[in-house]
ROZA-586129 format. One record per residue (C-alpha): residue number from 1; residue in one letter; chain; x, y, z. Coordinates in nm, 4 decimals. Each point is the difference from the previous one (the first is absolute). Last residue first. Layout:
[pt NUM,A,A,[X,Y,Z]];
...
This chain:
[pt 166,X,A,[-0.5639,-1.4447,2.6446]];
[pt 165,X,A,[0.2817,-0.2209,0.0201]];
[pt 164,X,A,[0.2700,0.1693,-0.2791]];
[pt 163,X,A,[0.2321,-0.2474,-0.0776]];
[pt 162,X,A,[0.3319,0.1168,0.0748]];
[pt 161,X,A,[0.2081,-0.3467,-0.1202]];
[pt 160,X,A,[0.1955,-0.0667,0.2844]];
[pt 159,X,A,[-0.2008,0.0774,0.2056]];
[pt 158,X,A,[-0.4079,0.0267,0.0160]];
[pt 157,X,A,[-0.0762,0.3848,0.0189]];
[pt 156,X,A,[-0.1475,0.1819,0.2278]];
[pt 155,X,A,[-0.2589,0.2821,-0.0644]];
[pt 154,X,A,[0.0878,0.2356,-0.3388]];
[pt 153,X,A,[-0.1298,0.3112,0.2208]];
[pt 152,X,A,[-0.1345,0.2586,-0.2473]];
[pt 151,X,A,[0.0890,0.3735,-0.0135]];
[pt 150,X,A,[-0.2078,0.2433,-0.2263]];
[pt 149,X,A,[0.0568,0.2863,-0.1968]];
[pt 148,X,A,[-0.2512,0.1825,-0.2189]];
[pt 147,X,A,[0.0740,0.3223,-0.2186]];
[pt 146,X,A,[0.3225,0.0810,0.0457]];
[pt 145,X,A,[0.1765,0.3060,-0.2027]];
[pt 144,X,A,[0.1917,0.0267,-0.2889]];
[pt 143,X,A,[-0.2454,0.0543,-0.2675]];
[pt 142,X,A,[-0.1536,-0.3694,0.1534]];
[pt 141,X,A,[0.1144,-0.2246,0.2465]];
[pt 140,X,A,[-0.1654,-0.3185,0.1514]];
[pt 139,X,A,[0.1566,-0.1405,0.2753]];
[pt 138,X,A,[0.0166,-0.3705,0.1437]];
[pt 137,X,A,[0.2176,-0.1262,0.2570]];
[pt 136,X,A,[0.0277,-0.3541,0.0475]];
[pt 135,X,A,[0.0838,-0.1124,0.3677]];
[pt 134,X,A,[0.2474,-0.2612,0.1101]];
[pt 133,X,A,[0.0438,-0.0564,0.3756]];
[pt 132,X,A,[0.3519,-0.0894,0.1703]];
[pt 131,X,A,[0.3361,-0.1878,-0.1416]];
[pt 130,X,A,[0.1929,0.1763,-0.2643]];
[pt 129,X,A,[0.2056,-0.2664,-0.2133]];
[pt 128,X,A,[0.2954,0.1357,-0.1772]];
[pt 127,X,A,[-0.0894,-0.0753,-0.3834]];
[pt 126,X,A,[0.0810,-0.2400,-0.2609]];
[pt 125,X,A,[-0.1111,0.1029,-0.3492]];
[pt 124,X,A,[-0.1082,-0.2111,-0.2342]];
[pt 123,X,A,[0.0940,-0.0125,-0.3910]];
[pt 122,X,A,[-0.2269,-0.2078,-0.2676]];
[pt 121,X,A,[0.0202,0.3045,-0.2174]];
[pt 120,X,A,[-0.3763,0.0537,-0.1550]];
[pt 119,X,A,[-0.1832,-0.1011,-0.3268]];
[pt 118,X,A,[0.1333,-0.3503,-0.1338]];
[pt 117,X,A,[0.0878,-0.1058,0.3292]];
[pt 116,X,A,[-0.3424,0.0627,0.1036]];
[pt 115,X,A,[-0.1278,-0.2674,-0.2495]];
[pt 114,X,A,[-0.3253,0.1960,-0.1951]];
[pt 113,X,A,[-0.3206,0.0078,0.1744]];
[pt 112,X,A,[-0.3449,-0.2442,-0.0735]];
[pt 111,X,A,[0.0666,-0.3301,-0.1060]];
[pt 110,X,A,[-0.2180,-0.1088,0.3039]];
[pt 109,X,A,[0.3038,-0.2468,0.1570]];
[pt 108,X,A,[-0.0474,0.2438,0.2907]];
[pt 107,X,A,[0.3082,0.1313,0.0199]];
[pt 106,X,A,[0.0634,0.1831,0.2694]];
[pt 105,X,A,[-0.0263,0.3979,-0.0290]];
[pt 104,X,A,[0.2001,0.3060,-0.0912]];
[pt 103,X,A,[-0.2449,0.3409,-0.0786]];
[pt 102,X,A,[0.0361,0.1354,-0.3057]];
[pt 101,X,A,[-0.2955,-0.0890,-0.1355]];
[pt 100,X,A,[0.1190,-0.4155,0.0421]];
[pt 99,X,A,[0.3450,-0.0354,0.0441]];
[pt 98,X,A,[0.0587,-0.3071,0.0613]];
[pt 97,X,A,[0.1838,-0.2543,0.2330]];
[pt 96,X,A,[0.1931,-0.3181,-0.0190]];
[pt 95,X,A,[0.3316,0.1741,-0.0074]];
[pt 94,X,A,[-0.0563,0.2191,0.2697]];
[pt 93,X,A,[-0.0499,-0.3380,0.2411]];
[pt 92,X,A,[0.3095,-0.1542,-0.1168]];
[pt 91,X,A,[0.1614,0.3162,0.1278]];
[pt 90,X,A,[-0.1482,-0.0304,0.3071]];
[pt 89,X,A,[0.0995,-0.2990,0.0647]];
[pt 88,X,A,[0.3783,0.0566,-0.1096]];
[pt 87,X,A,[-0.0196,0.3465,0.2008]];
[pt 86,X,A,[-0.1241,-0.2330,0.3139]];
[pt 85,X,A,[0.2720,-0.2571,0.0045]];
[pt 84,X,A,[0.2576,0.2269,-0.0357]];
[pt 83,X,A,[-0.1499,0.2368,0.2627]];
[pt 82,X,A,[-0.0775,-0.2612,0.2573]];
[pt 81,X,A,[0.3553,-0.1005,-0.0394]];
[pt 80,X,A,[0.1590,0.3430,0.0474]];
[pt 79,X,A,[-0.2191,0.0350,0.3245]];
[pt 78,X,A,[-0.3008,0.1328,0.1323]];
[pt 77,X,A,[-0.2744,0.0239,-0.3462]];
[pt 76,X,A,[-0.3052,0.1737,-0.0069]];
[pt 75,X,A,[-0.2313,-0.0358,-0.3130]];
[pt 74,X,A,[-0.1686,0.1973,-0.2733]];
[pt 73,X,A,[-0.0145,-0.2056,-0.3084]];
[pt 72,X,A,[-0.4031,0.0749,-0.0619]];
[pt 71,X,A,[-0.0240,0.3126,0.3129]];
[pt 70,X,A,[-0.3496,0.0957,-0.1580]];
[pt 69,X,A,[0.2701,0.1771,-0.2391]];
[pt 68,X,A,[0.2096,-0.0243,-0.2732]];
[pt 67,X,A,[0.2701,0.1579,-0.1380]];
[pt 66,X,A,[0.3901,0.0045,0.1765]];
[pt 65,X,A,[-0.0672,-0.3563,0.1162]];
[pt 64,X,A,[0.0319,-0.0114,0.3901]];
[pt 63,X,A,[0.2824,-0.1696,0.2566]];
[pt 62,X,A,[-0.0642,0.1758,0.3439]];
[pt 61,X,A,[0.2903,-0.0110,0.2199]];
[pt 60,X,A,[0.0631,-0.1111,0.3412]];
[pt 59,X,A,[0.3043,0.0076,0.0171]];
[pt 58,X,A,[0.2574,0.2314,-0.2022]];
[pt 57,X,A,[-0.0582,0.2823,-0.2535]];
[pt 56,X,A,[0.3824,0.0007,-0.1517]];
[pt 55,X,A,[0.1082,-0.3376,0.1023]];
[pt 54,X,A,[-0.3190,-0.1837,-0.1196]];
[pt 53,X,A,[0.0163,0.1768,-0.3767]];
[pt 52,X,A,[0.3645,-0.0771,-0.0503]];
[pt 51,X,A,[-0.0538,-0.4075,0.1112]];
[pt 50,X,A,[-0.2991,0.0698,-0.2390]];
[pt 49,X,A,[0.1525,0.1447,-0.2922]];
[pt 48,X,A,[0.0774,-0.2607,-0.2302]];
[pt 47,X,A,[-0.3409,-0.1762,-0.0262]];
[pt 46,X,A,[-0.0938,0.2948,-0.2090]];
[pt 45,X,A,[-0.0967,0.3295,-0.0135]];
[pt 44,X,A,[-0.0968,0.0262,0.3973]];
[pt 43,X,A,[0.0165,0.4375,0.0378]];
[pt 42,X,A,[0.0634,0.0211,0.3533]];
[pt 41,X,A,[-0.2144,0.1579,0.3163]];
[pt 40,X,A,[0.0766,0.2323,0.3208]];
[pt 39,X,A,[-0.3752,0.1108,0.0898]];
[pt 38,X,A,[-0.0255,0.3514,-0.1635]];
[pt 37,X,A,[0.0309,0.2922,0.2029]];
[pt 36,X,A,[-0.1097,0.3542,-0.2270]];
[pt 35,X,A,[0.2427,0.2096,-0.1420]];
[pt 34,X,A,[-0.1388,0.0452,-0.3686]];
[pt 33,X,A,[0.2818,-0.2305,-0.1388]];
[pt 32,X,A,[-0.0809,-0.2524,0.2825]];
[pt 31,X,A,[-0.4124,0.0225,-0.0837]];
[pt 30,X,A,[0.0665,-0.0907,-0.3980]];
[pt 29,X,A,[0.2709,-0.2463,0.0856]];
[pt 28,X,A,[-0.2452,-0.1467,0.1914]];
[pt 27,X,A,[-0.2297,-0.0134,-0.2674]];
[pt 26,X,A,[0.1932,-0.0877,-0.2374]];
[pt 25,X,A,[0.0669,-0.3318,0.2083]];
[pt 24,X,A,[-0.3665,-0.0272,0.0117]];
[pt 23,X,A,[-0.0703,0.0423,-0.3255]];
[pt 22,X,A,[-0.4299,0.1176,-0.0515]];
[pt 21,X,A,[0.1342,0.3267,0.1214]];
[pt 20,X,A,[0.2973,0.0401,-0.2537]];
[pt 19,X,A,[-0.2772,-0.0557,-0.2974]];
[pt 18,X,A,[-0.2143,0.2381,0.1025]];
[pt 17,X,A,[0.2260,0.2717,0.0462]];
[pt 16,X,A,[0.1465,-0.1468,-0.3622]];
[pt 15,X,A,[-0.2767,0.0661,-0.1805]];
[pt 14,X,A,[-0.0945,0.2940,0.1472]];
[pt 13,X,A,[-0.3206,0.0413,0.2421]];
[pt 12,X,A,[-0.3243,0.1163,-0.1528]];
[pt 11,X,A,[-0.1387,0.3131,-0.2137]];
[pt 10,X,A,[-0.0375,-0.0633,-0.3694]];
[pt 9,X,A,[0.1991,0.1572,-0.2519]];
[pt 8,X,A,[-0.0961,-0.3052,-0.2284]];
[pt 7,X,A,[0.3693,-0.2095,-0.0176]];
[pt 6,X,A,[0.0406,0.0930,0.3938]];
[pt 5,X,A,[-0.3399,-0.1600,0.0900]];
[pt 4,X,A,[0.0544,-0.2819,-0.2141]];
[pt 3,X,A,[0.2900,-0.0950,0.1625]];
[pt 2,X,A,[-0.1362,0.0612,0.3706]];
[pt 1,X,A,[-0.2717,-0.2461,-0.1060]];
């Protein structure tokens, strides 16, 4: 949408503003340029980095694809070994998903979707993990100013996979 927006003078979010916030290692690189704390997290390219990856953000960590979300591949590892075997799972998992409007989904054997390694970098991030309550804040902005804001408890989650409960 934010594409066809900017190719019809249309008012929306930029391409790539829209694009950095649905990465979450762009993202945070997003929020650290701007000055804001970001959880200590890695950039997981390959199999490669993850002895790099667990000494630079430490234990617990959160291992999460860098697109996605209803945490699908989200999961939190405690040690070097958890971590290996948990980026090859969740790897494996990527790779038998779709991308289905956009949005990155499991296979349902439908037909529906195209591969998501055919669409979107299989990466993950691994991430310093931030224990407490999660909340989702919501706020709508328009000519520069909000409109509507709203905070929304997420309610516990079942570890290590952060399924939402509620």
């Amino acid at each position: 949408v934010a594409r066809l927006c900017e190719r019809f003078g249309l008012p929306g979010p930029t391409p790539h503003a829209v694009d950095t916030a649905r990465d979450k290692y762009r993202t945070r690189e997003a929020l650290r340029a701007a000055g804001l704390p970001t959880p200590r997290n890695f950039l997981i390219r390959s199999e490669r980095d993850l002895v790099k990856a667990a000494n630079h953000v430490g234990f617990p960590a959160v291992l999460k694809p860098t697109s996605g979300a209803a945490s699908l591949g989200v999961k939190k590892v405690s040690a070097i070994e958890d971590l290996r075997a948990c980026y090859s799972e969740v790897i494996a998992e990527l790779r038998s998903c779709v991308v289905v409007s956009g949005a990155l989904v499991q296979d349902k054997g439908t037909g529906s979707g195209v591969a998501a390694d055919c669409v979107i970098d299989l990466q993950v991030v691994l991430e310093q993990y931030l224990d407490g309550s999660e909340v989702d804040v919501d706020v709508v902005v328009s000519d520069g100013y909000w409109r509507y804001a709203a905070v929304t408890d997420n309610g516990p989650t079942v570890e290590p996979y952060f399924n939402e409960t509620w």
